[in-house]
N, C-alpha and C positions, 0 to 999 in steps of 0.2 A: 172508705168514704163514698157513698153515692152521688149518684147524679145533682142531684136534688139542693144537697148539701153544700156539693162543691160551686153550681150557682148560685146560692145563696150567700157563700162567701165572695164570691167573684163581686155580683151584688151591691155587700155589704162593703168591700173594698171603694168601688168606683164612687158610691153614696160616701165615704169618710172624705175619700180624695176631693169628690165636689165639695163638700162641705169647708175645709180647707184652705178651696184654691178660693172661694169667698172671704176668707178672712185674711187672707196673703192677697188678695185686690186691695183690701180696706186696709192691708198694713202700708202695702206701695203707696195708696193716695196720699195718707199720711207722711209717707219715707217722702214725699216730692216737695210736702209744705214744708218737712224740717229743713230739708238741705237748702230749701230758698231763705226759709228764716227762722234759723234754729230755735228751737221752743222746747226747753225740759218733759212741759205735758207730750206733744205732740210724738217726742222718742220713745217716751213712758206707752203710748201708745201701740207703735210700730213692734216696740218689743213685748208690749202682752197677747197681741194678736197672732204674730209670730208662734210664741208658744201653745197659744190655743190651737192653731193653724197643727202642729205638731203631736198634740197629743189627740189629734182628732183622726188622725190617720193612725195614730200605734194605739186607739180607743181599746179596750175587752171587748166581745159580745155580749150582751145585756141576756140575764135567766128570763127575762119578760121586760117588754116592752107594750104598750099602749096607744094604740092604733085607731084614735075616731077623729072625724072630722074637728071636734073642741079640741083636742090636743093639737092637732094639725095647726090649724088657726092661731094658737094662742101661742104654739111653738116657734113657726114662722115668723109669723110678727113680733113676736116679743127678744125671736134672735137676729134679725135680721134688719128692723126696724133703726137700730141703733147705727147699723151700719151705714145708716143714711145720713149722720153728721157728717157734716162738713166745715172745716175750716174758715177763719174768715179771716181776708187779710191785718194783718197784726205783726208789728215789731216785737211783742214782748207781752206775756202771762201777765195777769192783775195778780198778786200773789195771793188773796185768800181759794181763788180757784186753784192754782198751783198747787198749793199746798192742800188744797181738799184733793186733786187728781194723784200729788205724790204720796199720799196716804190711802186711797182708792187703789191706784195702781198695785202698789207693795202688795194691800190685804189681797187681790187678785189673781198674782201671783202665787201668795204665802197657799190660799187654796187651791190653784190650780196646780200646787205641785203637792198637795196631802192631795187631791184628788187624782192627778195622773191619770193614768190607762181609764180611770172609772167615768169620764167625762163623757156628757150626752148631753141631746138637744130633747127628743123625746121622751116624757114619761118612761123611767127606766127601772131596774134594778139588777146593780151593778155589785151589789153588796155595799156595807155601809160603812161609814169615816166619821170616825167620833175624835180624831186628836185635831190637836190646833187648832185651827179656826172653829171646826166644829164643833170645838167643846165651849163654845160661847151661844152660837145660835144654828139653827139645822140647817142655813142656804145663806152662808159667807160669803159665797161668792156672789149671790144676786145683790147683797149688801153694797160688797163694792161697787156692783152694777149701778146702784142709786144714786153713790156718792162719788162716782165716775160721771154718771151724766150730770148734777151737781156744778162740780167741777170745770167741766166739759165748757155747759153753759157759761158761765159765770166769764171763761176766757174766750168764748166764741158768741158773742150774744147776739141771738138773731131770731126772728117768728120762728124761722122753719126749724131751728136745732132746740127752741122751748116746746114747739110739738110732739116734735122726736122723743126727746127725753121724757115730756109728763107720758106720751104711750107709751114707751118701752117701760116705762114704770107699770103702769096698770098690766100693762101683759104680765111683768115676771109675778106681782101677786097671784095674776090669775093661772100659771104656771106653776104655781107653789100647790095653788089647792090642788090641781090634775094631779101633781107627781105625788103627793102625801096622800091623795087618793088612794095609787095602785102601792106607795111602799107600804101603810100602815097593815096590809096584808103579810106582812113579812114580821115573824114576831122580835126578828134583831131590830128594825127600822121602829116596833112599836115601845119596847122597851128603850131605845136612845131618843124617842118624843117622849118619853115619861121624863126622862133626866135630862135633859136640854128643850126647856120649857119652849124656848122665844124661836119663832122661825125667822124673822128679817132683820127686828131692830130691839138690844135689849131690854128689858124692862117697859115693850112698848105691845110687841106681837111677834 
């Protein structure tokens, strides 16, 4: 192993870890609203972040990754962005949010663990995952990203958590075109967009 190499993995290490210890802050803020006032969404929460938090550290290294100021931008804001809900005091979920976030949450999950080690923030390729969720639409999990903040909304309603959520929406579409950019180079990635038509929502786009 070279020099070279082995900082780049040191690097690559410290960059997963940061990445992370952000979503293990957003899970604690969370953890502090449930234990004052227990809220199904709110745990639904702590525990998907957690995971993500998880597999962001035991991530693969990507064959190629995507490195320009548009992906930067669009990556950032579009993952970080959400991170900026916030709670609002409340005794108790309105249930059609609930019930939009405990079905959000699940599908988040259900792809975060067909994805596993493959998870990224940046335009990537990690190789590609065609069962379960993605055998419905090619970015499952930004899906539930939608119908998390949805949700989100609905039991938190406030200016600042409807702004959050309509951008973090517009980022993850603009997210979709960068990453479908660099995989459709890949003829595994261009052969499973021929057979799973719908990238976000189905029979829509």
């Amino acid at each position: 192993m070279t020099a070279g190499s082995s900082l780049r993995g040191v690097g690559l290490a410290f960059t997963n870890l940061g990445l992370a210890t952000l979503f293990i802050l957003f899970a604690i803020a969370n953890a502090k609203s449930f234990l004052a006032s227990p809220r199904l969404s709110v745990f639904l929460i702590v525990a998907t972040e957690s995971i993500v938090a998880i597999f962001l550290i035991t991530r693969r290294n990507a064959d190629e990754t995507q490195h320009t100021w548009q992906t930067w931008v669009t990556t950032t804001c579009g993952t970080f962005a959400p991170l900026l809900l916030r709670p609002i005091d409340a005794t108790e979920d309105l249930l059609p949010g609930e019930i939009l976030q405990v079905i959000a949450f699940c599908m988040q999950i259900a792809a975060l663990l067909y994805l596993n080690r493959s998870i990224g923030l940046l335009p990537a390729h990690r190789g590609v995952k065609s069962a379960g969720l993605y055998s419905w639409v090619r970015h499952p999990l930004y899906t539930a990203y939608v119908v998390t903040y949805l949700g989100y909304w609905i039991n938190n309603q406030s200016l600042h958590n409807a702004v959050i959520a309509f951008a973090g929406t517009a980022f993850l579409v603009m997210r979709i075109y960068y990453e479908e950019a660099l995989l459709n180079k890949y003829p595994d990635y261009r052969r499973y967009s021929k057979r799973i038509r719908w990238r976000l929502i189905p029979s829509v786009w």
